[in-house]
PQR file with spaces between the fields and no chain letter, atoms N, CA, C, O and H, PARSE charges and radii, in Angstrom:
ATOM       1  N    UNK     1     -27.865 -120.350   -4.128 -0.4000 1.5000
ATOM       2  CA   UNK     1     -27.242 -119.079   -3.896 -0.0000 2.0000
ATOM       3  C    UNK     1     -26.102 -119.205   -2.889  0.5500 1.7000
ATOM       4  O    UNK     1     -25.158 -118.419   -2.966 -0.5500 1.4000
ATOM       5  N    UNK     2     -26.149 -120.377   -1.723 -0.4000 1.5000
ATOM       6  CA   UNK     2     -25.147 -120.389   -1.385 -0.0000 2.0000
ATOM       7  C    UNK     2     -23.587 -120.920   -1.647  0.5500 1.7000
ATOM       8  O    UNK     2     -22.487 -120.728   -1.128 -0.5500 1.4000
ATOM       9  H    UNK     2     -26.916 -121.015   -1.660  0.4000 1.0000
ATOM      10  N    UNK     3     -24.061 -121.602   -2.613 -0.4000 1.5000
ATOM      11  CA   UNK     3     -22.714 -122.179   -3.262 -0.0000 2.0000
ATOM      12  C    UNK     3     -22.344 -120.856   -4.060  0.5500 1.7000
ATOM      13  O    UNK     3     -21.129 -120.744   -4.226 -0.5500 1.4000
ATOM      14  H    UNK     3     -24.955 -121.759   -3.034  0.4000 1.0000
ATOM      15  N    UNK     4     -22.949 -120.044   -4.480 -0.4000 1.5000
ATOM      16  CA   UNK     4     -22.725 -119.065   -5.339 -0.0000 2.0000
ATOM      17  C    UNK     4     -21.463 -118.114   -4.731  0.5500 1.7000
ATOM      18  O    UNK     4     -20.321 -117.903   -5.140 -0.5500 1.4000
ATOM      19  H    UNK     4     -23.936 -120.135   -4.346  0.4000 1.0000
ATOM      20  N    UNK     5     -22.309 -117.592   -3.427 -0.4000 1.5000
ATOM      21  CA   UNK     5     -21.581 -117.135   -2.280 -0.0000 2.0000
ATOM      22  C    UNK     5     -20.443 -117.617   -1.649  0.5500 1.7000
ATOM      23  O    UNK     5     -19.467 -116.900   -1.433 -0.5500 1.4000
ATOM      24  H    UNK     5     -23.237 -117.764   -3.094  0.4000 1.0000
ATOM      25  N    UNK     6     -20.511 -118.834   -1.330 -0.4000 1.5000
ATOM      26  CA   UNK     6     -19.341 -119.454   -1.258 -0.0000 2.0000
ATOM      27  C    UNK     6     -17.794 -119.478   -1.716  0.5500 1.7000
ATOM      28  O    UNK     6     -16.745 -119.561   -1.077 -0.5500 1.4000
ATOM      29  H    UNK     6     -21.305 -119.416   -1.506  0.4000 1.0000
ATOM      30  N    UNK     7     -18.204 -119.327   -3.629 -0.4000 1.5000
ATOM      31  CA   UNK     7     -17.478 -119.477   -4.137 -0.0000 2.0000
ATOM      32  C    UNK     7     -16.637 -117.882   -4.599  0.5500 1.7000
ATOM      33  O    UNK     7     -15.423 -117.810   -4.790 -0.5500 1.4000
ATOM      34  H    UNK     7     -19.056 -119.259   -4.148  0.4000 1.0000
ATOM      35  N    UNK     8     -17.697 -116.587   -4.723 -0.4000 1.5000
ATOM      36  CA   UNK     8     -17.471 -115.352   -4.689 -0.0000 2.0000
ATOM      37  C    UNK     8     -16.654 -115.378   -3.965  0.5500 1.7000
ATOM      38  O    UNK     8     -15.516 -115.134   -4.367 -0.5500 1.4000
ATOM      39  H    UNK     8     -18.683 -116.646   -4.568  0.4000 1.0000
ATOM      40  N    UNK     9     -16.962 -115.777   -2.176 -0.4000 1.5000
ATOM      41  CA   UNK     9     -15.649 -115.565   -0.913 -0.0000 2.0000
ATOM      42  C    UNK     9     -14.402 -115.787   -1.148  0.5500 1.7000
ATOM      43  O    UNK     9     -13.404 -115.181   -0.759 -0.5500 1.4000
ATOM      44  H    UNK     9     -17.886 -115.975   -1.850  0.4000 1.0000
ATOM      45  N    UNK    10     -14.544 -116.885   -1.949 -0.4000 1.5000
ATOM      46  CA   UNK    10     -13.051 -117.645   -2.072 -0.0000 2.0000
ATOM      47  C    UNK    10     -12.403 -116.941   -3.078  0.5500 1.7000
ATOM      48  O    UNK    10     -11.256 -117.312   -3.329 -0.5500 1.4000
ATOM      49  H    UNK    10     -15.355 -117.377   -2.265  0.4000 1.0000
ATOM      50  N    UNK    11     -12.983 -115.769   -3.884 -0.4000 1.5000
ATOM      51  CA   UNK    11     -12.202 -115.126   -4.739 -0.0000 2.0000
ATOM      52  C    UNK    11     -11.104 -114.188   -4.168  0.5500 1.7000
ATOM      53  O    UNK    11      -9.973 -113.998   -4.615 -0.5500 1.4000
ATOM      54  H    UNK    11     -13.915 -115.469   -3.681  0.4000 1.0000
ATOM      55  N    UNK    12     -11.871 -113.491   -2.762 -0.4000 1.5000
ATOM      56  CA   UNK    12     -11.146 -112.545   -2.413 -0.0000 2.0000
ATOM      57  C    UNK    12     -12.009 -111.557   -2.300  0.5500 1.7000
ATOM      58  O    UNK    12     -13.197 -111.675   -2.599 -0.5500 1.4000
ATOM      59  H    UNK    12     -12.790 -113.646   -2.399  0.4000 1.0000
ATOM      60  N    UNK    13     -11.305 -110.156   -1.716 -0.4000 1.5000
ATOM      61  CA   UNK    13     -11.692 -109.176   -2.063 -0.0000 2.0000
ATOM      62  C    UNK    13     -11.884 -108.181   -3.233  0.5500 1.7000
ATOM      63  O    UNK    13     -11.888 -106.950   -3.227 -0.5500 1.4000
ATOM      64  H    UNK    13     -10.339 -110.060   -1.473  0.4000 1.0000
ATOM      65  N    UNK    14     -12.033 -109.011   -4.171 -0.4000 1.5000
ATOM      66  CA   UNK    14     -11.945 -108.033   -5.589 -0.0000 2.0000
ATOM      67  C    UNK    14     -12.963 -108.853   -6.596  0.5500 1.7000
ATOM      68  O    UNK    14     -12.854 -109.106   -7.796 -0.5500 1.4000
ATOM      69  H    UNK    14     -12.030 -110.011   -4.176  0.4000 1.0000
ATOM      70  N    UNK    15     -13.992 -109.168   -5.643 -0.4000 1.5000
ATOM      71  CA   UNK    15     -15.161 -109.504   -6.120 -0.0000 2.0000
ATOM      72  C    UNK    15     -16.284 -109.784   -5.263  0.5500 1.7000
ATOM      73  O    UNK    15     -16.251 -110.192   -4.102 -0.5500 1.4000
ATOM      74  H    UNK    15     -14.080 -108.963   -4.669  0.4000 1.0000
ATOM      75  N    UNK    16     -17.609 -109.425   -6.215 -0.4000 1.5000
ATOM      76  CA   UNK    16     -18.601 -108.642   -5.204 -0.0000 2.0000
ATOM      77  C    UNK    16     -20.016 -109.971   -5.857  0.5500 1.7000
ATOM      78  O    UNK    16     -20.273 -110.249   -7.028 -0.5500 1.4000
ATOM      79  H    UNK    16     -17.636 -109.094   -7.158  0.4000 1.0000
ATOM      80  N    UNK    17     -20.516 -110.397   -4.875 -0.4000 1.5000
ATOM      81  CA   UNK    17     -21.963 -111.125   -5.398 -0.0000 2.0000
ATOM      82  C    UNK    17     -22.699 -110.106   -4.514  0.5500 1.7000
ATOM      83  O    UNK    17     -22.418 -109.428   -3.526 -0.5500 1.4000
ATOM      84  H    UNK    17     -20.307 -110.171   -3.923  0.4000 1.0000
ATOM      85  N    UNK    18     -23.941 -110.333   -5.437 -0.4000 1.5000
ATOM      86  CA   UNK    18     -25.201 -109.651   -4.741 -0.0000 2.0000
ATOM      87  C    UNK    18     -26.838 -109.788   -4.870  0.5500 1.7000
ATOM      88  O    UNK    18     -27.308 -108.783   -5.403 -0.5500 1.4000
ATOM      89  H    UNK    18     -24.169 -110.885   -6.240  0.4000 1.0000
ATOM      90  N    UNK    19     -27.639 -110.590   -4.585 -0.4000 1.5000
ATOM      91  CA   UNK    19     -28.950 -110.425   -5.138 -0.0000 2.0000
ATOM      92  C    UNK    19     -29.408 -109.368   -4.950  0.5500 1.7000
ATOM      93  O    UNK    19     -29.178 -108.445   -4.168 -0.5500 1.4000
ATOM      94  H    UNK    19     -27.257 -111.407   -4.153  0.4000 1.0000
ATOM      95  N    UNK    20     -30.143 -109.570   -5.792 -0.4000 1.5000
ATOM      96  CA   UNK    20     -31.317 -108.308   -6.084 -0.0000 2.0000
ATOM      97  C    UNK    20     -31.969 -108.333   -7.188  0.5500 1.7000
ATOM      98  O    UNK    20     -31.515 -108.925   -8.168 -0.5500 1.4000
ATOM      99  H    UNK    20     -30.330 -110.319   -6.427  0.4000 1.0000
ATOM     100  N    UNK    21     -33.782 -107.345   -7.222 -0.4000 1.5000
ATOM     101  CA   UNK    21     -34.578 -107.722   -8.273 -0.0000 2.0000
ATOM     102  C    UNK    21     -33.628 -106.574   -9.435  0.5500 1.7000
ATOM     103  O    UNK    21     -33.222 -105.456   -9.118 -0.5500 1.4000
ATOM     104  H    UNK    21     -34.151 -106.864   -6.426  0.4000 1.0000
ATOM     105  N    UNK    22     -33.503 -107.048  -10.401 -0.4000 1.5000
ATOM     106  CA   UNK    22     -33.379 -106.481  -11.609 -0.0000 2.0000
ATOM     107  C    UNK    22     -33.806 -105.281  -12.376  0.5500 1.7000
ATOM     108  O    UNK    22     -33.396 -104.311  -13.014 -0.5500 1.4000
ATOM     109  H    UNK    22     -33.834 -107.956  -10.659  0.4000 1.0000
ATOM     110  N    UNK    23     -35.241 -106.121  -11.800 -0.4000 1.5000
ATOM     111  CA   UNK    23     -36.303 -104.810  -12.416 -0.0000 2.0000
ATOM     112  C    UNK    23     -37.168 -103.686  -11.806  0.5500 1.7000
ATOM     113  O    UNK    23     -38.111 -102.995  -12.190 -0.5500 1.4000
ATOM     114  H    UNK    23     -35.575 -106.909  -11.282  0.4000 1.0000
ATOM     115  N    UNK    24     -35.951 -103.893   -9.963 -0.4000 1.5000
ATOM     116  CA   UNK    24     -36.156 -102.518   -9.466 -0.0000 2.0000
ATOM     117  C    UNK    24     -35.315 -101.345   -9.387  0.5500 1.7000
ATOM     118  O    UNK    24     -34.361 -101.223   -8.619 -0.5500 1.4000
ATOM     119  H    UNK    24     -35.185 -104.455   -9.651  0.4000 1.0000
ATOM     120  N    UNK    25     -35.741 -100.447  -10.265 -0.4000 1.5000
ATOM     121  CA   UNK    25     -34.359  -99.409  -10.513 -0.0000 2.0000
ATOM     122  C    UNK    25     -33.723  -98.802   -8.961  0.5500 1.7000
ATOM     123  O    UNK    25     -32.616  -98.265   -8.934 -0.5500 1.4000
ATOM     124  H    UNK    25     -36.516 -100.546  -10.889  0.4000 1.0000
ATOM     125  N    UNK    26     -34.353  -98.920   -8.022 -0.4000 1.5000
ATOM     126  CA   UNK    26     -34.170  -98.239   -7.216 -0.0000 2.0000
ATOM     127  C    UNK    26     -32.958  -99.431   -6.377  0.5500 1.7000
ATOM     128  O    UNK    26     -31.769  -99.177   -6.184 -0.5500 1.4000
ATOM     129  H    UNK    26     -35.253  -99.356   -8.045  0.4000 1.0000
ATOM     130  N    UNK    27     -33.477 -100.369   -6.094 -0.4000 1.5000
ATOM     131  CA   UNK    27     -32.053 -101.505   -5.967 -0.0000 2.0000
ATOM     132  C    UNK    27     -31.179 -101.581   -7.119  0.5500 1.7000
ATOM     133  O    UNK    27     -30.016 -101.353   -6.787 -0.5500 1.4000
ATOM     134  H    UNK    27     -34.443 -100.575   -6.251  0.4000 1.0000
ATOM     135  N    UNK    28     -31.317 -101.811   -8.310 -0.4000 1.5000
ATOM     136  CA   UNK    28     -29.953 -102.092   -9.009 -0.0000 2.0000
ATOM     137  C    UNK    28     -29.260 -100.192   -9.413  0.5500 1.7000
ATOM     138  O    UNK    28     -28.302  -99.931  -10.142 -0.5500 1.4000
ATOM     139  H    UNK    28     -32.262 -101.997   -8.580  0.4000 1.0000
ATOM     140  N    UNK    29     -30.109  -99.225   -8.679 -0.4000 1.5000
ATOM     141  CA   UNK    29     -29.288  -98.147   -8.065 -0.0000 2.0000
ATOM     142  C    UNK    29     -28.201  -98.286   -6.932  0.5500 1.7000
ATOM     143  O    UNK    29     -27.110  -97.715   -6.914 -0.5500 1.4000
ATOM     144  H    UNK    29     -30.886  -99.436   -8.087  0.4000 1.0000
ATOM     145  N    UNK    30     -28.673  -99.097   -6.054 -0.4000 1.5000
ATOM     146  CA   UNK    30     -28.369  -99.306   -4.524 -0.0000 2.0000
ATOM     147  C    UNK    30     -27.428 -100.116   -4.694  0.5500 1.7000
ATOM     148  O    UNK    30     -26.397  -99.701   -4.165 -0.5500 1.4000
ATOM     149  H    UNK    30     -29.558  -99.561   -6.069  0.4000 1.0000
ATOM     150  N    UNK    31     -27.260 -101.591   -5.453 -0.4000 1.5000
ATOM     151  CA   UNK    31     -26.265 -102.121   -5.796 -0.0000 2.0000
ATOM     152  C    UNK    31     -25.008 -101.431   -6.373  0.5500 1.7000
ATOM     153  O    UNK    31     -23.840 -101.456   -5.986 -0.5500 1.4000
ATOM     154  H    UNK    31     -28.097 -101.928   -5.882  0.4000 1.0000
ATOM     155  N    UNK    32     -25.790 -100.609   -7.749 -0.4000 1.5000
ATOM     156  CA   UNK    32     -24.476  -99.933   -8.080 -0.0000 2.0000
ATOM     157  C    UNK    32     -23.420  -98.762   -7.222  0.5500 1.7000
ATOM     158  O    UNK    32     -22.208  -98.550   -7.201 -0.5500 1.4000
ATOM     159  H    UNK    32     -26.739 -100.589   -8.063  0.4000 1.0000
ATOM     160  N    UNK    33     -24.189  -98.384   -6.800 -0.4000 1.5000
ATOM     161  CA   UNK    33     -23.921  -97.192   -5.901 -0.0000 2.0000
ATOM     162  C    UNK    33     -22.846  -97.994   -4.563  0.5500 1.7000
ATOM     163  O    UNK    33     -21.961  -97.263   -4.116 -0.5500 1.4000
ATOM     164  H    UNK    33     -25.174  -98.556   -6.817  0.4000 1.0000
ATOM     165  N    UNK    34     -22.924  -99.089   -4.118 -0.4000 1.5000
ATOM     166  CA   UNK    34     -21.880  -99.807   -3.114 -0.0000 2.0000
ATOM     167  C    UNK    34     -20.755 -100.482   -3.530  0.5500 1.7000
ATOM     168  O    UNK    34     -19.581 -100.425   -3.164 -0.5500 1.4000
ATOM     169  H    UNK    34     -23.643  -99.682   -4.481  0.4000 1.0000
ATOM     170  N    UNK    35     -21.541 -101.370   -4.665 -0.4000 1.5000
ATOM     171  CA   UNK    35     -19.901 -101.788   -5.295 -0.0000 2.0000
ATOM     172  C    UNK    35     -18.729 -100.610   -6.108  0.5500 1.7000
ATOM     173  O    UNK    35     -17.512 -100.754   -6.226 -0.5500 1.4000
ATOM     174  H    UNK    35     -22.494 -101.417   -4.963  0.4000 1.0000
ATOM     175  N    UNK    36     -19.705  -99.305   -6.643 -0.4000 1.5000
ATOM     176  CA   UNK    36     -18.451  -98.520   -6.912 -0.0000 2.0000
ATOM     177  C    UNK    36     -17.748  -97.746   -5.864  0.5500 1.7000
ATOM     178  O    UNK    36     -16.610  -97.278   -5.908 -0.5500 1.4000
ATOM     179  H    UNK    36     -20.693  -99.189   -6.546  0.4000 1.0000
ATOM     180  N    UNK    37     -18.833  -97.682   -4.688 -0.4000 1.5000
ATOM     181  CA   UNK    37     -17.938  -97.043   -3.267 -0.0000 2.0000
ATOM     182  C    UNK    37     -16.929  -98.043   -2.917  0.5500 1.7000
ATOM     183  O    UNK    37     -15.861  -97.752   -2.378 -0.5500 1.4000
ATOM     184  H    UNK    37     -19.757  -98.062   -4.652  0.4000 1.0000
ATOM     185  N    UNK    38     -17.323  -99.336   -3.265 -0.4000 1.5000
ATOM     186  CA   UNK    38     -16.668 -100.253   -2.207 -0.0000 2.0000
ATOM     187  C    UNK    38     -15.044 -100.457   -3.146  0.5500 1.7000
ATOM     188  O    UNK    38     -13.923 -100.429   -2.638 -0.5500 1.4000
ATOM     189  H    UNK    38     -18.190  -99.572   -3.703  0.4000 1.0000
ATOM     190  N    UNK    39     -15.402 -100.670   -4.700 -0.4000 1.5000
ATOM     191  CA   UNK    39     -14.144 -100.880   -5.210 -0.0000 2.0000
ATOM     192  C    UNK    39     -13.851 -100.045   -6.343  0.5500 1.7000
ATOM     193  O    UNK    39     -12.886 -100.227   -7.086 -0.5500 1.4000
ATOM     194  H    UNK    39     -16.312 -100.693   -5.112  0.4000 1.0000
ATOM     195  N    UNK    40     -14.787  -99.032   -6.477 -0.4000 1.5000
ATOM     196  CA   UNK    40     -13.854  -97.319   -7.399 -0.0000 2.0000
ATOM     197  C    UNK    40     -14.742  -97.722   -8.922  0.5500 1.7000
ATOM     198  O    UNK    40     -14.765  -96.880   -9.820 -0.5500 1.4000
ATOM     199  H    UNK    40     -15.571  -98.884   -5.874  0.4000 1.0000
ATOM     200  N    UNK    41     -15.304  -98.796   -9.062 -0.4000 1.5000
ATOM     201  CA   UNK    41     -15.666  -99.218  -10.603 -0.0000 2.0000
ATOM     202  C    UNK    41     -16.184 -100.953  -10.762  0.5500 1.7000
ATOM     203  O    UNK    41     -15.958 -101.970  -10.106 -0.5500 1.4000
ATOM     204  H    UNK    41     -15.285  -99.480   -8.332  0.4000 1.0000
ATOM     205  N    UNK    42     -17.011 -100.628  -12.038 -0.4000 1.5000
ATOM     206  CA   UNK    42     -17.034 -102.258  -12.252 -0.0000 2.0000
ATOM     207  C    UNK    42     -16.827 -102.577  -13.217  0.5500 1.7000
ATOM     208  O    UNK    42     -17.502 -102.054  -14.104 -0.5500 1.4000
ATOM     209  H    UNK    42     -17.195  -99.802  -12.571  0.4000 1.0000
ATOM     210  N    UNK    43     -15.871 -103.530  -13.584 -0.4000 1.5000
ATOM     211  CA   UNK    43     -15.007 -104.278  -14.733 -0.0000 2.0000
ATOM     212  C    UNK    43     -15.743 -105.003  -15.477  0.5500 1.7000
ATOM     213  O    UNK    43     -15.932 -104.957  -16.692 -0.5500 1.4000
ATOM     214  H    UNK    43     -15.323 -103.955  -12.864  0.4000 1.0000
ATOM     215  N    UNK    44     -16.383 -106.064  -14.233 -0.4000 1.5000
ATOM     216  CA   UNK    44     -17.507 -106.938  -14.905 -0.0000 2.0000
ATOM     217  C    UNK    44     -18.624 -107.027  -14.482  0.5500 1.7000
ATOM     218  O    UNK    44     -18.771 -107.134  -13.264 -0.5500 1.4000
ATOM     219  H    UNK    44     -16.230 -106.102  -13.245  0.4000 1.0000
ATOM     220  N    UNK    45     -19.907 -107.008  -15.464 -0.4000 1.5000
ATOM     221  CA   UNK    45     -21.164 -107.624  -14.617 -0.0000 2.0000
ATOM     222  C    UNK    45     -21.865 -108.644  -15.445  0.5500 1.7000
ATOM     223  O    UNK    45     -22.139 -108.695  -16.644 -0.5500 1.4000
ATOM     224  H    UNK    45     -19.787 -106.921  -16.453  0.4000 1.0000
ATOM     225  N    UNK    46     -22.133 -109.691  -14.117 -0.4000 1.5000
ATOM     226  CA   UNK    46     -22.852 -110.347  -14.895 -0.0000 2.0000
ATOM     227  C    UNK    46     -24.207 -110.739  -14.078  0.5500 1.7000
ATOM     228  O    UNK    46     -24.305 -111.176  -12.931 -0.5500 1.4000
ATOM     229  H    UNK    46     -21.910 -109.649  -13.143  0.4000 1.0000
ATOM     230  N    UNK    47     -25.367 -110.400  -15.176 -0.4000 1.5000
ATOM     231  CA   UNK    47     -26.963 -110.563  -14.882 -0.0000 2.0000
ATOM     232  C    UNK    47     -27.445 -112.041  -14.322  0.5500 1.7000
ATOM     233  O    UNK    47     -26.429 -112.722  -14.454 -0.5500 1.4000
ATOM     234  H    UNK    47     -25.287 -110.046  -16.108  0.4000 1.0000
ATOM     235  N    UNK    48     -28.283 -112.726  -13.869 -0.4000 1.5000
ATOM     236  CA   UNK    48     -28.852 -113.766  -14.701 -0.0000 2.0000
ATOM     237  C    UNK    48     -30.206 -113.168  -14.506  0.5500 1.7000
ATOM     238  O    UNK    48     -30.538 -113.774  -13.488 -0.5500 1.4000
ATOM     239  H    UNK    48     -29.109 -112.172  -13.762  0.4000 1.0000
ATOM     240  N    UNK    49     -31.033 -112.526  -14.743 -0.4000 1.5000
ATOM     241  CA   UNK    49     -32.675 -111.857  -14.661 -0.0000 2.0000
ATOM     242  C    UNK    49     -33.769 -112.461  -15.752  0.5500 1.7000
ATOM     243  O    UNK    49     -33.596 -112.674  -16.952 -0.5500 1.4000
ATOM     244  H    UNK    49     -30.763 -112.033  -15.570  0.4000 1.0000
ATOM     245  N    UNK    50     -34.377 -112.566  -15.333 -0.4000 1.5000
ATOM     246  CA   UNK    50     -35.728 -113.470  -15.929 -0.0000 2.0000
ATOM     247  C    UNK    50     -36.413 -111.772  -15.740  0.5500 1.7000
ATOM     248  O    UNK    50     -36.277 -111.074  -14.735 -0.5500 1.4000
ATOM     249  H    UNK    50     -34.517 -112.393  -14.359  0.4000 1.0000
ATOM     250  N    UNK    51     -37.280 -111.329  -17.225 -0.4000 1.5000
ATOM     251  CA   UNK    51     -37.643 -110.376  -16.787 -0.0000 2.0000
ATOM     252  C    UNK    51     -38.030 -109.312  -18.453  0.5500 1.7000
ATOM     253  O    UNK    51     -38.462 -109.472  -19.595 -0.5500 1.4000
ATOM     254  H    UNK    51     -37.390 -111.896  -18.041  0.4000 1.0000
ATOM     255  N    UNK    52     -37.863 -108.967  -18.160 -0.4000 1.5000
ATOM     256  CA   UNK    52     -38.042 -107.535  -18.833 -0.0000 2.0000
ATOM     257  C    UNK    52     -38.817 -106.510  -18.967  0.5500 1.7000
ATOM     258  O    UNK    52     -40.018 -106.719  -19.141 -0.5500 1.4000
ATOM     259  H    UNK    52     -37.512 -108.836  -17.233  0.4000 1.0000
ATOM     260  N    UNK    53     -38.324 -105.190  -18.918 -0.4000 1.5000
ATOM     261  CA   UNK    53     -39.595 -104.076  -19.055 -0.0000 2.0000
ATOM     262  C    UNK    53     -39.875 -103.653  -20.237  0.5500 1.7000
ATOM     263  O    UNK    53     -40.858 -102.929  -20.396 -0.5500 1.4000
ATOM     264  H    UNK    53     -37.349 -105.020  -18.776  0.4000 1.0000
ATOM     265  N    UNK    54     -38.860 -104.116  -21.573 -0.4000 1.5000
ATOM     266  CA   UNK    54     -38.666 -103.494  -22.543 -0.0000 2.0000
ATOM     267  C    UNK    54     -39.422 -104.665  -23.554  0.5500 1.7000
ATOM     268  O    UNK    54     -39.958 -104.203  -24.561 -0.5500 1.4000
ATOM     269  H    UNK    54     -38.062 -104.705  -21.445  0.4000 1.0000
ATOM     270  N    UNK    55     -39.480 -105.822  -23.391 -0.4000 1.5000
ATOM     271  CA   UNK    55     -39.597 -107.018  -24.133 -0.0000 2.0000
ATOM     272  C    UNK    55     -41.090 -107.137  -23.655  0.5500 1.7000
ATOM     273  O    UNK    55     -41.358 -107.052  -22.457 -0.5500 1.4000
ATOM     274  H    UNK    55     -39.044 -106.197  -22.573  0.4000 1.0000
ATOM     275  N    UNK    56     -42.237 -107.373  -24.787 -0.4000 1.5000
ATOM     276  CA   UNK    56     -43.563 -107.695  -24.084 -0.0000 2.0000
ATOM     277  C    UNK    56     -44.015 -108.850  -24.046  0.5500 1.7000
ATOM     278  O    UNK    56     -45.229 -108.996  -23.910 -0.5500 1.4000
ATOM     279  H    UNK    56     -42.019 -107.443  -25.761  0.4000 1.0000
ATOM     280  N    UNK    57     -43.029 -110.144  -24.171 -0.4000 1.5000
ATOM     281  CA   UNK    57     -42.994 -111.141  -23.676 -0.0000 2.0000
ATOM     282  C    UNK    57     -42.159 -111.426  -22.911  0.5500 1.7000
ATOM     283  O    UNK    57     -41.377 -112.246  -23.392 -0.5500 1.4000
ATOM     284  H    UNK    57     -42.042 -110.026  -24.282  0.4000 1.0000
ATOM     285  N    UNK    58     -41.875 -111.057  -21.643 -0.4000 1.5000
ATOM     286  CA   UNK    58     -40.406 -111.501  -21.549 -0.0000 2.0000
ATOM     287  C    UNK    58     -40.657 -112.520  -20.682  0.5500 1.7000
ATOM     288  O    UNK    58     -39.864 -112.409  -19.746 -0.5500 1.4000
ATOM     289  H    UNK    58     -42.510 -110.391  -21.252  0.4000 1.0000
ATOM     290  N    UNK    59     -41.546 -113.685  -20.501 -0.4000 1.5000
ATOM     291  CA   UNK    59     -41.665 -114.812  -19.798 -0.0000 2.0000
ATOM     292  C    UNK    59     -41.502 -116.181  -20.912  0.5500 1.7000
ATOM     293  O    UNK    59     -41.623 -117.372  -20.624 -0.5500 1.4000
ATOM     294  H    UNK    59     -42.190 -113.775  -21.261  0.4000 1.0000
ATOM     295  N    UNK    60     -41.149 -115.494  -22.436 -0.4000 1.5000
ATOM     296  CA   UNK    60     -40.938 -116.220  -23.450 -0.0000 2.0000
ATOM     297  C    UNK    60     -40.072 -116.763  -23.488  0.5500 1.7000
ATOM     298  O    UNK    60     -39.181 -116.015  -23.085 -0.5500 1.4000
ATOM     299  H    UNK    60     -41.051 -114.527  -22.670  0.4000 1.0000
ATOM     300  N    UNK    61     -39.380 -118.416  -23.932 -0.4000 1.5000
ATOM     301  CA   UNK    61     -38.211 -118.764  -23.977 -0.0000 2.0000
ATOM     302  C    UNK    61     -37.615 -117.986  -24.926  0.5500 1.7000
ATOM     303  O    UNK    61     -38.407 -117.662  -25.811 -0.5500 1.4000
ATOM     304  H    UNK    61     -40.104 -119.023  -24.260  0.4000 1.0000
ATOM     305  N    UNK    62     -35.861 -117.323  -25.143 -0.4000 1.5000
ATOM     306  CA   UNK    62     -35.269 -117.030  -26.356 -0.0000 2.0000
ATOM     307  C    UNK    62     -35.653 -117.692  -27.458  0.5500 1.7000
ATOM     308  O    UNK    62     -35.399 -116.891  -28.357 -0.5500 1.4000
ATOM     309  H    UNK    62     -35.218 -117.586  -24.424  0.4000 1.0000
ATOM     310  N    UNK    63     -36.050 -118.537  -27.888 -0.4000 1.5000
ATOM     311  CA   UNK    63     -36.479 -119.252  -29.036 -0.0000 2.0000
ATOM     312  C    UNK    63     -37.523 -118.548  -29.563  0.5500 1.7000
ATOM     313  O    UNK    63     -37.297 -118.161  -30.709 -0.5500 1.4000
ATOM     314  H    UNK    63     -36.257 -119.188  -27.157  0.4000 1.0000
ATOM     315  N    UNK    64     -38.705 -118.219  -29.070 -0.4000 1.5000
ATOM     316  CA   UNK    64     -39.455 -117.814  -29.608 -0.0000 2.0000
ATOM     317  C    UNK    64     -39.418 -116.378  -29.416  0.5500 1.7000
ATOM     318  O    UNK    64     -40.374 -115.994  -28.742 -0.5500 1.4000
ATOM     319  H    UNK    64     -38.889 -118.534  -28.139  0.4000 1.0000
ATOM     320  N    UNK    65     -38.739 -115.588  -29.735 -0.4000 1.5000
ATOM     321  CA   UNK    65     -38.293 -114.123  -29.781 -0.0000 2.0000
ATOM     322  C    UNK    65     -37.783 -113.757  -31.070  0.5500 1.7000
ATOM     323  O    UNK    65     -37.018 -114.574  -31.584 -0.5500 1.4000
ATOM     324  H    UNK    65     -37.963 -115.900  -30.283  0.4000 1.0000
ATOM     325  N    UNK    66     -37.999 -112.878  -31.600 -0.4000 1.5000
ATOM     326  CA   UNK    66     -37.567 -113.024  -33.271 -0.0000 2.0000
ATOM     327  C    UNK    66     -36.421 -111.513  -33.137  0.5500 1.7000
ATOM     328  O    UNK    66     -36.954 -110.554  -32.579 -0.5500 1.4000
ATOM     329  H    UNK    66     -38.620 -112.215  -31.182  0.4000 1.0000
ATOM     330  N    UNK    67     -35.690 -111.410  -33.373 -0.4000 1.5000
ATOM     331  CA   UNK    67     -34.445 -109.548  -33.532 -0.0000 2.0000
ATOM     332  C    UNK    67     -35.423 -108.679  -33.233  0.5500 1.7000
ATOM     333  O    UNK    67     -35.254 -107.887  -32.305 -0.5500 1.4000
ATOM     334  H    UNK    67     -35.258 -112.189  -33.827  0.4000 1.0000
ATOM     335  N    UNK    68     -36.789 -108.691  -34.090 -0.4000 1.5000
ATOM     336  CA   UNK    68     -37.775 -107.715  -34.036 -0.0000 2.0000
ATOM     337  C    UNK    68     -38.086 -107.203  -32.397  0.5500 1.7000
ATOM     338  O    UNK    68     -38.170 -106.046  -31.987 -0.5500 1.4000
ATOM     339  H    UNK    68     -36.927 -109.334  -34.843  0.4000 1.0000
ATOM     340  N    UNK    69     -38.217 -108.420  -31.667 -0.4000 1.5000
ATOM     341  CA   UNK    69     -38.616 -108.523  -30.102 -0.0000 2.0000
ATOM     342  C    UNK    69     -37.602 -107.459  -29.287  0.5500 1.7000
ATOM     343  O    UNK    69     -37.690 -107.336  -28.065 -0.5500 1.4000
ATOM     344  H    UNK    69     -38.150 -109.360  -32.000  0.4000 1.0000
């Protein structure tokens, strides 16, 4: 995570890293809610979350997930 960080810095100000759990609505409220104070909107996001509430495997590799899932 710190190389992660690292490398976010070096973008500038017009980009935002942040952990947080995924699958707590009440943080990826809290996240959203600062980066649109902080910069008006978000252009891009990108996840990486191990997880799901919707998927009833979601500790499954993609492979074994069928469209149906």
């Amino acid at each position: 995570m710190e190389r992660l960080d690292a490398t976010v810095g070096r973008l500038g100000d017009w980009a935002h890293g942040k952990r947080y759990e995924a699958l707590d609505q009440e943080q990826v409220d809290a996240v959203v809610d600062v980066t649109v104070r902080g910069f008006d909107r978000i252009d891009i996001l990108v996840n990486a979350v191990a997880g799901s509430t919707i998927i009833a495997r979601s500790s499954a590799t993609v492979e074994a997930h069928s469209l149906d899932d």
